[in-house]
C-alpha positions in Angstrom: 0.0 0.0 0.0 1.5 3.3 -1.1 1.5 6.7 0.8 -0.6 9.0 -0.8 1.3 11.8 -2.5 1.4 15.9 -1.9 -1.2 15.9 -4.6 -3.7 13.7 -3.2 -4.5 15.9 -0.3 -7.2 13.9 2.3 -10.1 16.5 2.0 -12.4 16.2 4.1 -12.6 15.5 7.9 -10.3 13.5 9.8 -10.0 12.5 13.6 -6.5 12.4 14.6 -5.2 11.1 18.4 -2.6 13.7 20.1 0.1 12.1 18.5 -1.3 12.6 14.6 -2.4 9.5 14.4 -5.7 9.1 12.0 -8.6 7.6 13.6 -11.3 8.2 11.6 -11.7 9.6 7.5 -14.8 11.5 6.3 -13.8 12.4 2.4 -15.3 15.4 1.3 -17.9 14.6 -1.2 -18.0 17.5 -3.1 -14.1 17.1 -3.5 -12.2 14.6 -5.7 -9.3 14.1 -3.0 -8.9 10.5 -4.6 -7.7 9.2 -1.1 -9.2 6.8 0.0 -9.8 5.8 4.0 -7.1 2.8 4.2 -4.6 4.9 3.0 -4.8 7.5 6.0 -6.3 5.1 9.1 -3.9 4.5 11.5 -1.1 6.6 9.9 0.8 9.4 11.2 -0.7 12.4 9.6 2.5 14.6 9.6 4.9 11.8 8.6 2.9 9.4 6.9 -0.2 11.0 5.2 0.9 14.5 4.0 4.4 14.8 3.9 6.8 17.7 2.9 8.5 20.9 4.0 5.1 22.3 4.3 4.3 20.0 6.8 6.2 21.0 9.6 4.6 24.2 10.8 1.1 22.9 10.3 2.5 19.6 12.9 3.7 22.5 15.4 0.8 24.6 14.9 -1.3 21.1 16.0 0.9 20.3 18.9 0.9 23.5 20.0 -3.2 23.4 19.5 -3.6 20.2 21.1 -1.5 21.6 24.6 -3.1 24.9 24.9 -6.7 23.1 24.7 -8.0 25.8 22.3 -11.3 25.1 21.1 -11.1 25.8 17.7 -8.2 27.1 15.6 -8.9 28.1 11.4 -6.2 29.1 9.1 -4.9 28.8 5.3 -1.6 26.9 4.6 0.0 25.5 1.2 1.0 22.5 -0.1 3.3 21.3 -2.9 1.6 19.0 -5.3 2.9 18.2 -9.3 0.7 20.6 -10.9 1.5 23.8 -8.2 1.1 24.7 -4.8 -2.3 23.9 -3.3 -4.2 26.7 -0.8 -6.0 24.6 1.8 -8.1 26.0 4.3 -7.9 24.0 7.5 -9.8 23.9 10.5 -9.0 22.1 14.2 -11.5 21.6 16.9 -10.8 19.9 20.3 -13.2 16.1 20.7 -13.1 14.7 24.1 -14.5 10.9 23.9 -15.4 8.7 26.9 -13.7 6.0 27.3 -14.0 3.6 30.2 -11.0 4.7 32.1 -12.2 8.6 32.0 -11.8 10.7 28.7 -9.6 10.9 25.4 -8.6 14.2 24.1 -8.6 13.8 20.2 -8.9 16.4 17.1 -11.3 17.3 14.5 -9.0 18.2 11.5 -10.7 19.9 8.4 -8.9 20.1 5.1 -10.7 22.3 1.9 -9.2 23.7 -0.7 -9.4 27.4 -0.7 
């Protein structure tokens, strides 16, 4: 199974643990992303899913995101792909599921192109 590339960009909504990890994939039906769920579940997002130089400030931005417990956090970032750079709009929002041993933190992440 092969890592998606720059220019297949998961659009949509993801779930990712507070490591990166993907949990859960919701493509954007109005969007041809052309990823499909088992190539992003259970993948690092920031190594594994979308990876290049790009990358590295949106992974901060989430850490930093995912310490703070913000609630919600929206901006625009780019990413390479073959045909150009790609203007995504992305959005983050804070999830806290129960679990039987008290509560997991997790992250809404929402990728559109601009």
């Amino acid at each position: 199974m092969n890592n998606p590339s720059p220019a297949k960009l998961p659009f949509g909504l993801l779930e990712l643990d507070t490591t990166g990890a993907v949990i859960r994939y919701s493509p954007a039906v109005e969007q041809d992303s052309n990823v499909q769920a088992d190539e992003v579940l259970g993948r690092q997002f920031f190594t594994e899913v979308v990876h290049n130089e790009q990358v590295r400030d949106f992974q901060a931005r989430f850490h930093l995101f995912m310490a703070h417990g913000q609630t919600v956090d929206r901006f625009s970032t780019t990413f390479d792909s073959p045909e150009g750079q790609i203007k995504v709009q992305v959005l983050l929002a804070h999830v806290n599921e129960k679990t039987e041993n008290g509560s997991k933190r997790l992250a809404l992440v929402r990728i559109m192109p601009e």
